[in-house]
Every structure is written in C-alpha cells, then in structure tokens.
C-alpha positions as CSV (number, residue, x, y, z in Angstrom):
1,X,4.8,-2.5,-15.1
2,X,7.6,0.5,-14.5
3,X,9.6,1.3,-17.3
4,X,13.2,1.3,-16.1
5,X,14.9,4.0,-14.6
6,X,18.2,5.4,-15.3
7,X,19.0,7.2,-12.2
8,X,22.0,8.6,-13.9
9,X,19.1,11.4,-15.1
10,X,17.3,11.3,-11.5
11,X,20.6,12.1,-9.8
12,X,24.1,13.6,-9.1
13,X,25.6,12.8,-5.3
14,X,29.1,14.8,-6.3
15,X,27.4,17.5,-8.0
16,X,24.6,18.2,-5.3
17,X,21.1,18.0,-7.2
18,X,18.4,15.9,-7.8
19,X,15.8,15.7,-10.7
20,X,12.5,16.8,-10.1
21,X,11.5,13.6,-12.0
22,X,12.3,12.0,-8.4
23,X,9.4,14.0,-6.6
24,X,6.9,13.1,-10.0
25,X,7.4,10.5,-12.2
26,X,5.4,7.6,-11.6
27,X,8.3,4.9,-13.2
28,X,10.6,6.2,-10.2
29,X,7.8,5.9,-8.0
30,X,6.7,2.6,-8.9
31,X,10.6,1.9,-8.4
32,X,11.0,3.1,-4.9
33,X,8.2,1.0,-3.8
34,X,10.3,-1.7,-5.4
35,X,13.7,-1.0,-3.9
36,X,13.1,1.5,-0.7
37,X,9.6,0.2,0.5
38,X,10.4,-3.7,0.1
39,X,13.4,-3.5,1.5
40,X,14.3,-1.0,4.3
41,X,12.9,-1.6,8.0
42,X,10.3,0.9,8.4
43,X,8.1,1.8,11.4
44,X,5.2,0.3,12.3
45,X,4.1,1.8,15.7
46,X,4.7,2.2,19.6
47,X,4.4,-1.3,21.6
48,X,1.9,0.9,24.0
49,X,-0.7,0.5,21.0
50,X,0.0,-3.2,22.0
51,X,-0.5,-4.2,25.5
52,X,-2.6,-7.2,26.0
53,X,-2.4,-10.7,23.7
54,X,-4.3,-10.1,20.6
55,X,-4.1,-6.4,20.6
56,X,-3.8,-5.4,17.4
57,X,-3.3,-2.2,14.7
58,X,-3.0,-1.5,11.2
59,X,-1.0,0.5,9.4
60,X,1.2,0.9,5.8
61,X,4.6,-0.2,5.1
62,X,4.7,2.0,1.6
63,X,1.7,1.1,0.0
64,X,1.2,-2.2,1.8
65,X,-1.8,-2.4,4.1
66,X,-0.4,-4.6,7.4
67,X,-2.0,-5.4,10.4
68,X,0.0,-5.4,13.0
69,X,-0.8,-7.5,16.6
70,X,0.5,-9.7,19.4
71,X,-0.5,-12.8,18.9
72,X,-2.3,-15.0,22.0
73,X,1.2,-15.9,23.6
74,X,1.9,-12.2,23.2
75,X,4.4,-12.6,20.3
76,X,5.0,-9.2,17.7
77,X,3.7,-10.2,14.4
78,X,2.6,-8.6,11.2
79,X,0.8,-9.6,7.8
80,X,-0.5,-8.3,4.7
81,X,-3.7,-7.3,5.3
82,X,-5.4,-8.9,2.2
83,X,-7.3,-12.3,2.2
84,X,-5.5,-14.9,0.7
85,X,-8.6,-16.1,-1.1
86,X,-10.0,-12.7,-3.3
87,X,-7.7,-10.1,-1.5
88,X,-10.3,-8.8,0.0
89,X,-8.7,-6.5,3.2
90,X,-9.5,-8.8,6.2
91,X,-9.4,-5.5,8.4
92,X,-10.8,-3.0,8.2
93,X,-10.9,-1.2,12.1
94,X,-7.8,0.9,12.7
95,X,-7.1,-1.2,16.2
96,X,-8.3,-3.0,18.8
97,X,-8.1,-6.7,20.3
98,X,-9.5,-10.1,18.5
99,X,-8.7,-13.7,18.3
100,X,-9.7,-13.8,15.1
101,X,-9.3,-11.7,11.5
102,X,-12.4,-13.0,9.4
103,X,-12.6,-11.3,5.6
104,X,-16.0,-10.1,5.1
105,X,-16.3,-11.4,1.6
106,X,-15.9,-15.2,1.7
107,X,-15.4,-15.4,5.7
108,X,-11.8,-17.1,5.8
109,X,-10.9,-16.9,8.6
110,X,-7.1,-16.2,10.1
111,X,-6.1,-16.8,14.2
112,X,-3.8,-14.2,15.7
113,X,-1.0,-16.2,14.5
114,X,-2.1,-15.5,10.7
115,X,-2.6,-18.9,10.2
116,X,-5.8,-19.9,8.1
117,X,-8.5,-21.8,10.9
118,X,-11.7,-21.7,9.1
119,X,-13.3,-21.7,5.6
120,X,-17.1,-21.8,5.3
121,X,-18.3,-25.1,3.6
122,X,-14.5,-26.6,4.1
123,X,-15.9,-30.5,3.8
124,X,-18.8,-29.4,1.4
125,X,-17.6,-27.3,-1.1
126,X,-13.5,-28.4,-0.7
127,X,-14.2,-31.9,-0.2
128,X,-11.7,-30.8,2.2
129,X,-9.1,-31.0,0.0
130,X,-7.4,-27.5,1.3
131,X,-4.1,-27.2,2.6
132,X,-5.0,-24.2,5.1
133,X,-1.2,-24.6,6.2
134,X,-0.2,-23.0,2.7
135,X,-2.9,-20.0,2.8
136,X,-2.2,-18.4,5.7
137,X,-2.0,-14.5,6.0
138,X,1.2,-13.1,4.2
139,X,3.9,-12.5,7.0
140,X,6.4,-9.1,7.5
141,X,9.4,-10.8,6.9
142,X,11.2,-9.8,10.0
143,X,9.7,-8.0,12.7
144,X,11.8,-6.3,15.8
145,X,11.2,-3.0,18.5
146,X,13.9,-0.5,19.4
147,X,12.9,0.5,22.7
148,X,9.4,0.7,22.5
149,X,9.6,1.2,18.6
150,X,8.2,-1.8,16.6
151,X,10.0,-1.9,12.8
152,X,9.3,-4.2,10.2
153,X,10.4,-5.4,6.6
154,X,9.6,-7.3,3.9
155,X,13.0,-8.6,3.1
156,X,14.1,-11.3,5.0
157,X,17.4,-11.1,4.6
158,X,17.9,-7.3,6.0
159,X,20.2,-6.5,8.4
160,X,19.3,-6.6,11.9
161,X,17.4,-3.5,13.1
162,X,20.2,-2.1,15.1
163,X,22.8,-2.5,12.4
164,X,20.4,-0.6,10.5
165,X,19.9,2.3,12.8
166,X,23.6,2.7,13.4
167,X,24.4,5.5,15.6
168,X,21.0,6.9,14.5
169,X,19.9,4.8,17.6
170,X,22.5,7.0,20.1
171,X,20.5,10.1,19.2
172,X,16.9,8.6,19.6
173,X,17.8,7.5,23.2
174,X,17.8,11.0,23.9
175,X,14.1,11.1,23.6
176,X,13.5,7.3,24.0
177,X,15.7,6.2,27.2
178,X,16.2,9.4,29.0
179,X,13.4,7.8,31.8
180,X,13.3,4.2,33.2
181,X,9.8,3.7,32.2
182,X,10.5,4.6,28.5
183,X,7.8,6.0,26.4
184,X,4.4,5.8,25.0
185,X,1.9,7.2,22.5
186,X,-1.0,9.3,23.7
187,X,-4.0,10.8,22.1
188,X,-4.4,8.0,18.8
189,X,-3.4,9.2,15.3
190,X,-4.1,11.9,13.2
191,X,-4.1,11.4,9.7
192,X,-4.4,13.9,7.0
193,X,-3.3,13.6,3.0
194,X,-1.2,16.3,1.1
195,X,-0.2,16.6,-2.3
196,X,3.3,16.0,-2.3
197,X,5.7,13.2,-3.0
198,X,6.6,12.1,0.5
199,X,10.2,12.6,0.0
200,X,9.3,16.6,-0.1
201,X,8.1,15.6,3.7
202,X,11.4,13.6,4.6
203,X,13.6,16.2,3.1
204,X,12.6,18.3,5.1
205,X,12.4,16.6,8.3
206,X,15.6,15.1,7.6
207,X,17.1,18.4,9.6
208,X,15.8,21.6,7.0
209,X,17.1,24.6,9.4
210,X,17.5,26.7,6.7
211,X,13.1,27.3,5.8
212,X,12.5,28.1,9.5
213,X,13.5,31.7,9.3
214,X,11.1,32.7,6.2
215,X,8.5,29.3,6.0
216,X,8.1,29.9,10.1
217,X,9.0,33.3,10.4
218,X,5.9,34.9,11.7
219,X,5.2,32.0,14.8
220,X,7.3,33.3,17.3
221,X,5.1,36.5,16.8
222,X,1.8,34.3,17.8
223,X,2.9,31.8,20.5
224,X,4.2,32.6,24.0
225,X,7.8,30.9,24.3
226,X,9.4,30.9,27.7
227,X,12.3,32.7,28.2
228,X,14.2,30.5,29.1
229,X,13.9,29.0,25.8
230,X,17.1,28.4,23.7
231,X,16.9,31.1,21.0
232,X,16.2,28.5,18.1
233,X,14.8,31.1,15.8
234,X,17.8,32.4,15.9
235,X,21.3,31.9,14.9
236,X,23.5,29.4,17.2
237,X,26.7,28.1,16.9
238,X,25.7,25.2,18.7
239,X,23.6,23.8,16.6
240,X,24.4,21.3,13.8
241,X,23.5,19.3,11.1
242,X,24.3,15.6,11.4
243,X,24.5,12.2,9.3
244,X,25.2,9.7,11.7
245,X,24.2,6.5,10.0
246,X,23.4,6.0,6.0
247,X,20.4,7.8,4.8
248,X,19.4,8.9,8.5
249,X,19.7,13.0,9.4
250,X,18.8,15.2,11.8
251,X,19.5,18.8,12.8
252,X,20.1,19.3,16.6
253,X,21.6,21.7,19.4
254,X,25.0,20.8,21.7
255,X,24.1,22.8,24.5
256,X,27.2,24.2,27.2
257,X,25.2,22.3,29.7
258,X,22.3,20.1,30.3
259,X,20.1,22.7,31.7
260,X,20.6,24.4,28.0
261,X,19.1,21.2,25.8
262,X,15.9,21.4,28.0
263,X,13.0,21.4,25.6
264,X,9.5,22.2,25.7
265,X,7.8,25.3,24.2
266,X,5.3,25.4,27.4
267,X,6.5,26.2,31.3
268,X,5.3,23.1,32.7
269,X,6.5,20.9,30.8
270,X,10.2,22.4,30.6
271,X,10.1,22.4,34.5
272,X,9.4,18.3,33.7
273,X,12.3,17.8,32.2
274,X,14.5,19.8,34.4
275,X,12.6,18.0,37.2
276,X,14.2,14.7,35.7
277,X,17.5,16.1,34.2
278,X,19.7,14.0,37.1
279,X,17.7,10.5,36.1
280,X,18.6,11.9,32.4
281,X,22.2,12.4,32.9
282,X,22.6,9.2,34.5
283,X,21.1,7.3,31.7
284,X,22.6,9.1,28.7
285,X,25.7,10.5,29.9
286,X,27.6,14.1,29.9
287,X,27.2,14.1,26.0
288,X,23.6,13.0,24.8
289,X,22.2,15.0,28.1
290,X,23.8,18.2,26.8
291,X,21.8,17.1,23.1
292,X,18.7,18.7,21.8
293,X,17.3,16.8,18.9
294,X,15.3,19.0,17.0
295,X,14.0,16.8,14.3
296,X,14.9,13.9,12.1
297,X,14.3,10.9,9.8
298,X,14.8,7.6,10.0
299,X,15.5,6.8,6.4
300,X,13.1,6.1,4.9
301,X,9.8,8.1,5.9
302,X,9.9,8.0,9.7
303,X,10.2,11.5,11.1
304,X,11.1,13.1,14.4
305,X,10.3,16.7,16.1
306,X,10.7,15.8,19.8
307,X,10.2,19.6,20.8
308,X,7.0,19.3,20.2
309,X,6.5,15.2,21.2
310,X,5.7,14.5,17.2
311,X,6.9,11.3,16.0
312,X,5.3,11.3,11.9
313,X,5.2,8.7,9.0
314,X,4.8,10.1,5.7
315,X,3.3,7.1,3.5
316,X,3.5,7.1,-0.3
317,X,-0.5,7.5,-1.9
318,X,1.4,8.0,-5.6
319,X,4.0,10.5,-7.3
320,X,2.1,13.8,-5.7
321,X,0.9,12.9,-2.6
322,X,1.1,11.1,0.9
323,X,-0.9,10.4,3.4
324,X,1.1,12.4,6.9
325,X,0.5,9.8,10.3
326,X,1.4,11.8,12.8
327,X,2.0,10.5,17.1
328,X,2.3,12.5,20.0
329,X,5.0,10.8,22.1
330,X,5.7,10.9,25.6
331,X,7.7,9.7,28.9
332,X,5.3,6.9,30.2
333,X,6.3,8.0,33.8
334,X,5.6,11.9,33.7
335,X,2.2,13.2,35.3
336,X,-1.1,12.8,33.6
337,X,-1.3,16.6,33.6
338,X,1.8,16.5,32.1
339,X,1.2,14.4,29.8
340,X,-1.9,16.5,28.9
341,X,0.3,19.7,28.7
342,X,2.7,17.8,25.8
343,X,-0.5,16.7,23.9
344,X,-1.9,20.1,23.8
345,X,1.6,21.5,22.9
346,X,1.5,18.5,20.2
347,X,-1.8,19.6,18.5
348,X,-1.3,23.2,18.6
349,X,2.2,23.2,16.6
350,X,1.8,19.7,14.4
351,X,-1.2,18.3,13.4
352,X,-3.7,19.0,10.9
353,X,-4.0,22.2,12.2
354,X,-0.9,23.1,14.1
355,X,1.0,26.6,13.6
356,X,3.8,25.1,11.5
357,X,1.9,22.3,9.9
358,X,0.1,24.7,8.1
359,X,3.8,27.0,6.9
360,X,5.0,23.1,5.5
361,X,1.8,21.9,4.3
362,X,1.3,25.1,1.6
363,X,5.2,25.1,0.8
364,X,5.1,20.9,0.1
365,X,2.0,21.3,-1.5
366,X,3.0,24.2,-3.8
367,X,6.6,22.5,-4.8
368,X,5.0,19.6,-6.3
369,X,2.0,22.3,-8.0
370,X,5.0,24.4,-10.1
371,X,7.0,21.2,-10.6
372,X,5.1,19.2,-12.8
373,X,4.5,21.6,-16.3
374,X,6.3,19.9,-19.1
375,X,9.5,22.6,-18.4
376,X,9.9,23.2,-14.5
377,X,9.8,19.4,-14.2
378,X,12.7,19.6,-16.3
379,X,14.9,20.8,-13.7
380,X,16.8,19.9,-11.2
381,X,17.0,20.8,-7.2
382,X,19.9,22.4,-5.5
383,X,21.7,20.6,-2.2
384,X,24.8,22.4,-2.8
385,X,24.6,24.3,0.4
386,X,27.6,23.6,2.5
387,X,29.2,21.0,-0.2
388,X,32.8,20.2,1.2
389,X,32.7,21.5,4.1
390,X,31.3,18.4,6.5
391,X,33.3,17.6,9.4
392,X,33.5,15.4,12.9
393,X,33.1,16.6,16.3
394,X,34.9,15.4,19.2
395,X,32.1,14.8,21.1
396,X,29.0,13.8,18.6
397,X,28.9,11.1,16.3
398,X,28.5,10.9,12.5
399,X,29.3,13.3,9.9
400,X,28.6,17.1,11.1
401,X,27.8,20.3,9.3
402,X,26.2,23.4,10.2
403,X,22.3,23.9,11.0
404,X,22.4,25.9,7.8
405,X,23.6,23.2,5.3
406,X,22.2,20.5,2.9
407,X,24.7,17.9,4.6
408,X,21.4,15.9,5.9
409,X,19.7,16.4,2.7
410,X,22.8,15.0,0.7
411,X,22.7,11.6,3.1
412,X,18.8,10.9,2.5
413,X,19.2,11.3,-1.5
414,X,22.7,9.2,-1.4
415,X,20.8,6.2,0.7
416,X,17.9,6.6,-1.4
417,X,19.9,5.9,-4.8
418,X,21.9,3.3,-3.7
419,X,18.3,1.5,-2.4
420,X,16.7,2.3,-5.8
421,X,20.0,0.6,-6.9
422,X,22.4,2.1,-9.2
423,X,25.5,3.0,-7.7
424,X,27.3,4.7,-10.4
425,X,26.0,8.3,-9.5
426,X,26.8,8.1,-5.8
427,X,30.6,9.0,-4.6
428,X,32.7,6.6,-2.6
C-alpha cells in the first residue's frame, strides 16, 4: 500500500513549482491512480470504432484494462476487463465484434451486456448453487460521448460529462462540430511506450509554446509549409494561452479573420478547409471560426494537436513511463483522398516516428533520466513564467495569457492537487 503523501512537499500553486517527487515517486503515483484515475472522466475512444451492435474495443482508464462495446441493443457500455472468477483478462484482441467475452482460463462466459451467461460444469460442479446475477463483468461507473467522443469513469457520482468539460467543450467544437457529419478516426492506433511520467506528456500538451522554438527548431528547415501558412514558428500576438475550464489548457491562435485560422500543414488539405469555411462559420460562429486550436488536454491525460489531426492518450505504465495512444482524427464528410492526405500529414509529424514526436520523445525521456539521482530529484520545477499577469478577452472564454506563459501549466498542476486531494497548497 502507498505511504501517504503530503503534497504540501509535492507542491506550491502561489509560488509556481512543483516537486520532481510528482514526476517519480511511486507513493504519489500510486496516489494519483487513487484520486485522478478513479475519479475524473477520461477518454475512451471515437464512437466510429463502434458502429454495429456488439462492436467492441479495449483500452485503459489509468492502469485499468476496460473493454469497451455496444451491447446487442446498441447501448455504450464498458467493464473491467478481468474475469470475475481468477482475473484472468477476458480479452485479449484490441477490437472487433462478439456476442460473447469468454475468459480463456476457466471459460466464464459474459454476454455484451457484461452479465455472466455460462460457467462450464454449472449443475455438476456448482450444484448450481451460483448467483451469475452477482458475478457479472465489473461496470465503468458512468459512461457518456461528447460528440463522437465516448468518456467514462469509475465514480459514480461525478459530475455530468459536460459540467466537466466546461467551456473546454466550446473549444473542441472547433475541431469536432465544424461539419454536419462530425468526425471519425482513421488509420487504427499507434502505440508506443516512453520513459516518462505521463504528466511530462500532459504538461506539455497542455499548450507548451515556449519548447517549439529550440525542441522544434530545426523542422521548418525539413518540411515544405505552404505559404499561406500562419507564421506559427514565429512570434504572434494573436496567439494565447488559455484555461477555460479547471485543469483543462490549451494554446491557440485568434486569427483577424476566418481565412487566417485555416490549418493544415499540406496544400490540399488547407484548400479543404477553406472549401468548407461558410459550413464552418455557420456552425461555430464569428468567434470559434476565427479560432485555431493548436493543442491541448483534457485534464487528465487526453491530448489535442488538431494541426496535425492527432488526438493522444498518455496512459500511466508506473512513475517513469507511459504508454503514448495516439488517433488520427478527421471530418467524416471530407474526401477519401483527403482523408488520406490528413493521415499521411498525421504520421509524418506524430507518431512513432513523426518529425516532432521524435524532438518530445528525447526531451520527456531525458527529464525523467537527470531527475531521479538522489539530489536532482530533490528539486523543484519552475511555472513562474507569466505569474500575475492572466487576463480575459472580450471575445474568448476562460482565463488568457500569452503563448509564451506557464498559465496552462499552472491550471493542470492546480486540478491535479486538488484531485489528489489536499487543498491547502492551492490558492482560492
């Protein structure tokens, strides 16, 4: 069992800095998967993984394997995915479409439901004398979608999903609700593991401008950017970093005019978008059409970097490493060339191998390697950058600063200590 954790040592909200016990020490990670995992809502998937009745997929909510499926009504559902009789996992295949979950150690069997519907020798070796109505697959608490997202969490008695994406939700219609026909997920999963705490991941997807210049310096040297492109390795007033619900953050551009938040680092696929810019307008509005989200997190590990159609989970595999999921997202009514065009722009920037996976994979790698000797773990980590100087803007939601600031940074580490639950560190 974790020894308890005094996160007056972990961390300081008013003074800006966090230990590097957070990114290392396995009581605080134990903790987390306590306080943040067991009780946040946290992304399961893309309802285009689930079409038909008994579809199905599995994935992690922190540690927890779930399998995630519509039942044979067509109903959302999620379970543990561990056999209520030795724990066995019951699945093991990474998706596809059953009426059935049968362990392969004792053969229980579950329906799509979760219910239990058959155990070998039930009358012979039971004298069937087995409540299957009490050993049933473990249920997600609560299970909702957000507009083709599908969330779940293990505490029933969490807020709804849209109270909990607050005004977090206004931004992702940008990239969710811009079309009629929504979104979907193309190209499966990649999955890769990297030695780093998986806050080192959501820090810096929670809206880090300020590593692009040196980590990512050298990539506008090697790839081929339209001209039209906004200048985003370079310095613009119009961008911002902004905390517009608890714990979520993102860094993103308030362009003069629609036509200036166009995104897409490949020709085709910008002249897509400006192609559909009057269906955008009409669905989000003079605001959100003139907004460029450049990348974000859903607190806690659900990250954003719509340029480049990557929607990643960063799932905790211990104190010094995670296992990166990463989805290649896009508008469910653009071309199938199109669609091609965003999933090779996808791969060649994120992924396992993509230009600036590589620049963040060393750096995350590297923090957690010249952290952990018995002094440098010691010390703390500076978010002082742009302390007292938040504001609001007339025209955006949430609290604002500029690209170059720690404001996002200072929202995920706030959330996360009042989740791990001591409130005594954290300013009112």
């Amino acid at each position: 069992m974790a020894k308890t954790v005094d996160m007056h040592e972990i961390i300081d909200e008013r003074a800006a800095w966090v230990s590097r016990r957070a990114f290392l020490d396995p009581d605080v990670y134990e903790h987390e998967q306590q306080r943040v995992f067991r009780r946040c809502w946290l992304f399961l998937g893309h309802e285009s993984q689930l079409l038909k009745p008994r579809d199905f997929f599995t994935t992690y909510m922190g540690e927890e394997s779930v399998i995630v499926n519509r039942d044979r009504h067509g109903q959302l559902r999620a379970f543990l995915n561990t056999c209520r009789h030795r724990g066995m996992r019951v699945c093991r295949a990474d998706r596809g479409n059953t009426a059935a979950f049968t362990c392969p150690y004792h053969a229980w069997t579950y329906d799509s439901t979760g219910a239990l519907t058959g155990v070998p020798k039930f009358e012979e070796a039971y004298y069937g004398d087995l409540n299957k109505a009490d050993w049933g697959l473990h249920p997600v608490a609560q299970v909702d979608t957000y507009k083709g997202l599908i969330f779940g969490t293990f505490d029933p008695e969490a807020e709804p999903l849209t109270d909990y994406l607050g005004d977090m939700a206004w931004y992702l219609d940008t990239i969710l609700d811009r079309r009629a026909g929504g979104t979907e997920l193309v190209c499966g999963v990649h999955k890769w593991i990297m030695k780093a705490n998986w806050k080192v991941a959501a820090d810096n997807n929670s809206g880090d401008w300020y590593h692009v210049y040196s980590a990512h310096g050298s990539i506008p040297k090697i790839l081929t950017l339209p001209p039209e492109m906004p200048p985003i390795f370079h310095d613009n007033d119009q961008r911002v970093q902004i905390a517009p619900h608890p714990g979520h953050a993102m860094v993103g551009l308030l362009a003069d005019t629609p036509e200036g938040a166009v995104r897409g680092n490949m020709q085709s696929v910008r002249d897509y978008y400006l192609s559909t810019l009057p269906e955008a307008i009409e669905r989000l509005g003079p605001v959100r059409s003139r907004f460029m989200l450049i990348a974000g997190i859903v607190f806690p590990n659900f990250g954003w970097i719509p340029g480049s159609q990557t929607i990643r989970q960063y799932h905790p595999r211990g104190p010094e490493k995670m296992e990166v999921w990463s989805y290649c997202l896009v508008d469910k009514e653009a071309s199938e060339d199109i669609k091609e065009q965003m999933r090779r722009g996808y791969v060649r920037r994120f992924g396992p191998s993509g230009l600036f996976e590589q620049d963040d994979g060393e750096n995350w790698s590297q923090v957690s390697a010249s952290s952990r000797s018995s002094l440098a773990r010691t010390l703390e980590f500076n978010y002082q950058m742009g302390l007292g100087h938040e504001r609001v803007h007339p025209e955006l939601r949430g609290e604002i600063g500029n690209a170059d600031a720690e404001l996002t940074h200072r929202s995920f580490y706030k959330r996360w200590a009042e989740e791990m639950g001591d409130e005594s560190r954290v300013a009112t």
